[in-house]
ZAMARMI-512489 format. One record per residue (C-alpha): chain; x negated, y, z. Coordinates in steps of 0.5 Angstrom, whole numbers, plus 500, padded with zeros to 3 digits. Each point is the difference from the previous one (the first is absolute). Example, Ala and Ser with C-alpha at 12.3 -4.5 7.8 and 13.67 -1.06 7.14 Angstrom:
2
dodren unit:A	u:475	v:491	w:516
dodren unit:A	u:498	v:507	w:498
END
This chain:
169
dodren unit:A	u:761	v:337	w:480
dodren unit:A	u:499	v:497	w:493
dodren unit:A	u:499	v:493	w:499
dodren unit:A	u:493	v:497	w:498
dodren unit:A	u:500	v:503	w:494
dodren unit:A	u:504	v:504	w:499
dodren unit:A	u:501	v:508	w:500
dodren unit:A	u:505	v:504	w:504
dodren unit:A	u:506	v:500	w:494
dodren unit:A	u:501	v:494	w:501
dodren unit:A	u:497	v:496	w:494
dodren unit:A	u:494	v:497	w:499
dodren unit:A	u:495	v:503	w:496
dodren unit:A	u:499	v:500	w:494
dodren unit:A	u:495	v:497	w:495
dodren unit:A	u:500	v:505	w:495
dodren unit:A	u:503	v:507	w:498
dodren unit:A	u:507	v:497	w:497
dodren unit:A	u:500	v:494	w:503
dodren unit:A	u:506	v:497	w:504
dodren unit:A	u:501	v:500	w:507
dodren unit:A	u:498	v:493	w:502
dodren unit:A	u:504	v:500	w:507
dodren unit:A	u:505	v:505	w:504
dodren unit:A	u:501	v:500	w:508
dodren unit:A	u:502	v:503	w:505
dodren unit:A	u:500	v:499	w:508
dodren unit:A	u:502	v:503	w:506
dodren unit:A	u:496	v:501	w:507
dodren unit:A	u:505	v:501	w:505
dodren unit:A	u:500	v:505	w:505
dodren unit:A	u:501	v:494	w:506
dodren unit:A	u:498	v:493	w:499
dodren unit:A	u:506	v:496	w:499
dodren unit:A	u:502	v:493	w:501
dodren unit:A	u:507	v:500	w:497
dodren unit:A	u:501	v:497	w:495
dodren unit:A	u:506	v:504	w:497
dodren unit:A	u:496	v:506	w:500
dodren unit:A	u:495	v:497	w:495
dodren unit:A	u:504	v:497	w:496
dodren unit:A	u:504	v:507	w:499
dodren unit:A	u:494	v:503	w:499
dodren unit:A	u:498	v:495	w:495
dodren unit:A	u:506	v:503	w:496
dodren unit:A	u:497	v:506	w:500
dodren unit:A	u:494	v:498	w:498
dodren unit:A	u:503	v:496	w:494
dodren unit:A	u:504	v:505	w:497
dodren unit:A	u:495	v:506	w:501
dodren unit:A	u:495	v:494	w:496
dodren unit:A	u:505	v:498	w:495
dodren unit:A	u:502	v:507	w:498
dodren unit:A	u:492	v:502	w:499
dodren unit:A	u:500	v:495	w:495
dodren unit:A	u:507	v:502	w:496
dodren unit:A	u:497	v:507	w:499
dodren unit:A	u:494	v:496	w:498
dodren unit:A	u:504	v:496	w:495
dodren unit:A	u:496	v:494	w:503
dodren unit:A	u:502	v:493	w:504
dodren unit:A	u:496	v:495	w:504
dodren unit:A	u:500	v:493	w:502
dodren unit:A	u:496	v:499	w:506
dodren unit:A	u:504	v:503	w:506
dodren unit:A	u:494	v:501	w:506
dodren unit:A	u:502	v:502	w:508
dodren unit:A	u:495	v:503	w:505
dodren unit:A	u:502	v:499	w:507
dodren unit:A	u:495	v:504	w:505
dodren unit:A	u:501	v:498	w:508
dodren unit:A	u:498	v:503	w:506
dodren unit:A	u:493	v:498	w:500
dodren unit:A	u:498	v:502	w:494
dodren unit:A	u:500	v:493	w:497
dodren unit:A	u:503	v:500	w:492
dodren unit:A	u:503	v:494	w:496
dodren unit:A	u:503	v:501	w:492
dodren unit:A	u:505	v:494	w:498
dodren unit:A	u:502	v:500	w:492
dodren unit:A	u:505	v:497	w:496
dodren unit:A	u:499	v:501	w:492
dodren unit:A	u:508	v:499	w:497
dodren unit:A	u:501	v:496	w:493
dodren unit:A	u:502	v:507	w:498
dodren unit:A	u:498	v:507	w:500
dodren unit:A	u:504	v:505	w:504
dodren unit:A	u:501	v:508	w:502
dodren unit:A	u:507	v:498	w:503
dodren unit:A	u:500	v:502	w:509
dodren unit:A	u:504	v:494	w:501
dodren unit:A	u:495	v:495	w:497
dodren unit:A	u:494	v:504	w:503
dodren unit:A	u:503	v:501	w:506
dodren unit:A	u:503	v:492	w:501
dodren unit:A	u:492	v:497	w:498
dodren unit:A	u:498	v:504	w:505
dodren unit:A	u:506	v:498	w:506
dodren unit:A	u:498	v:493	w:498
dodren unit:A	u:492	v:500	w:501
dodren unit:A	u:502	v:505	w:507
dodren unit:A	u:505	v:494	w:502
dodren unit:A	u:494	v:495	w:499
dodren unit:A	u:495	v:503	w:505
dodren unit:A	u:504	v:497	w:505
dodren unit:A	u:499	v:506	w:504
dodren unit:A	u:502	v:499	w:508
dodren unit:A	u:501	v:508	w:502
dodren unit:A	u:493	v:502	w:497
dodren unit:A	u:498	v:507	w:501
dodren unit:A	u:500	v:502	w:493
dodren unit:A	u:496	v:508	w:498
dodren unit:A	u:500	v:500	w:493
dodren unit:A	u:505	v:497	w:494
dodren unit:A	u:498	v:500	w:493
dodren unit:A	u:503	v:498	w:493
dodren unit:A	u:496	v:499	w:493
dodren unit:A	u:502	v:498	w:494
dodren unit:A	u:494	v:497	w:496
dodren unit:A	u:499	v:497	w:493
dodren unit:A	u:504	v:507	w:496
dodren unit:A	u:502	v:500	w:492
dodren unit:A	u:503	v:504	w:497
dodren unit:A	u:508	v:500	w:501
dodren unit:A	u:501	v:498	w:493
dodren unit:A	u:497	v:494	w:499
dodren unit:A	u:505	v:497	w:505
dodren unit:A	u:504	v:497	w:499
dodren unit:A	u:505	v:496	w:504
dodren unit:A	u:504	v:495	w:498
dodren unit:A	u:508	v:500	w:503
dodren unit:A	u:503	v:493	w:504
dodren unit:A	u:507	v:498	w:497
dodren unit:A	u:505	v:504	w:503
dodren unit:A	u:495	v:506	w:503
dodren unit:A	u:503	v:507	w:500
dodren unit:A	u:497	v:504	w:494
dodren unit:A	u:499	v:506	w:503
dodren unit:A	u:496	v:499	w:508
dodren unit:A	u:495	v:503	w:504
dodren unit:A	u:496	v:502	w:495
dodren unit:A	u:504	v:505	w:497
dodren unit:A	u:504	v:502	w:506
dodren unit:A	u:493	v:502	w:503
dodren unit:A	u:498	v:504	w:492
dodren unit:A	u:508	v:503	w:502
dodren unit:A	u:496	v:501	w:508
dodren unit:A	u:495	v:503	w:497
dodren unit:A	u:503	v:505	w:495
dodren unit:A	u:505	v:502	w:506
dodren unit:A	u:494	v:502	w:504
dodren unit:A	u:495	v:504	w:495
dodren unit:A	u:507	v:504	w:500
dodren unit:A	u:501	v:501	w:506
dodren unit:A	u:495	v:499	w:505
dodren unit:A	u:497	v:493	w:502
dodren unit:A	u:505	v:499	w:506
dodren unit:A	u:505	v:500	w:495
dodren unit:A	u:500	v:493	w:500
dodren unit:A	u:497	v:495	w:504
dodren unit:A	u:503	v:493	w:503
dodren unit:A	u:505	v:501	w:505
dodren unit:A	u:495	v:496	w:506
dodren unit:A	u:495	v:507	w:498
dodren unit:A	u:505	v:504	w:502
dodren unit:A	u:499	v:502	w:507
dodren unit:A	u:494	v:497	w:501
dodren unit:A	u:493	v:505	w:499
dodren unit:A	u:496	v:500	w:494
END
């Protein structure tokens, strides 16, 4: 089921016939609630990167990262983090979401449904990062367009993070 407001792909709606994706999400219902934490974290992972993949071919970056968590009652809560740069990079989409999860504070509660969304889009190449004295210059970013490269190649289990490997999905 879609977010408030948007459609079944997974982007938001948009306001014009060549207007710009102002979001991109995805979230996961499981198929039994669950209360282990490890498990929805991996999930998120999933989530992440099937996001930030999305916005690579879309040539686009954000920088509001939103997770939804759904629980065994049906009662839903959102919890958002903007960074002070835009991103399409798994890790840095996937270590925003972590860190709002960790901050619920949940004690063994049944979750139903996870979702990532990343909001706030713009055109990639508007973005433009600044490197920290003593940063690599190549980092995820291009390891993840190598990614991306791999499994338009050869197929979309070519490449995925070694925590993804033997779980579903």
């Amino acid at each position: 089921m879609p977010w408030p407001g948007a459609s079944t792909s997974g982007c938001s709606p948009r306001s014009g016939p060549h207007a710009p994706d102002r979001s991109m999400g995805a979230d996961r219902t499981f198929d039994r609630d669950t209360d282990d934490p490890d498990v929805v974290v991996t999930e998120m992972l999933r989530l992440s990167a099937k996001v930030a993949g999305r916005m690579r071919s879309a040539g686009v970056a954000g920088r509001t990262v939103t997770i939804r968590v759904r629980f065994a009652d049906f009662t839903t809560i959102t919890r958002s983090r903007t960074l002070t740069e835009a991103t399409d990079v798994t890790v840095e989409v996937h270590r925003v979401a972590v860190m709002l999860f960790r901050a619920l504070g949940l004690q063994r509660a049944r979750i139903r449904l996870v979702g990532v969304r990343v909001e706030g889009l713009v055109p990639r190449e508007q973005v433009h990062r600044q490197m920290q004295l003593g940063e690599r210059e190549h980092g995820w970013s291009d390891a993840e367009r190598a990614m991306d490269r791999a499994t338009r190649r050869f197929g979309s289990s070519a490449v995925r993070p070694a925590r993804l490997l033997g779980g579903a999905g």
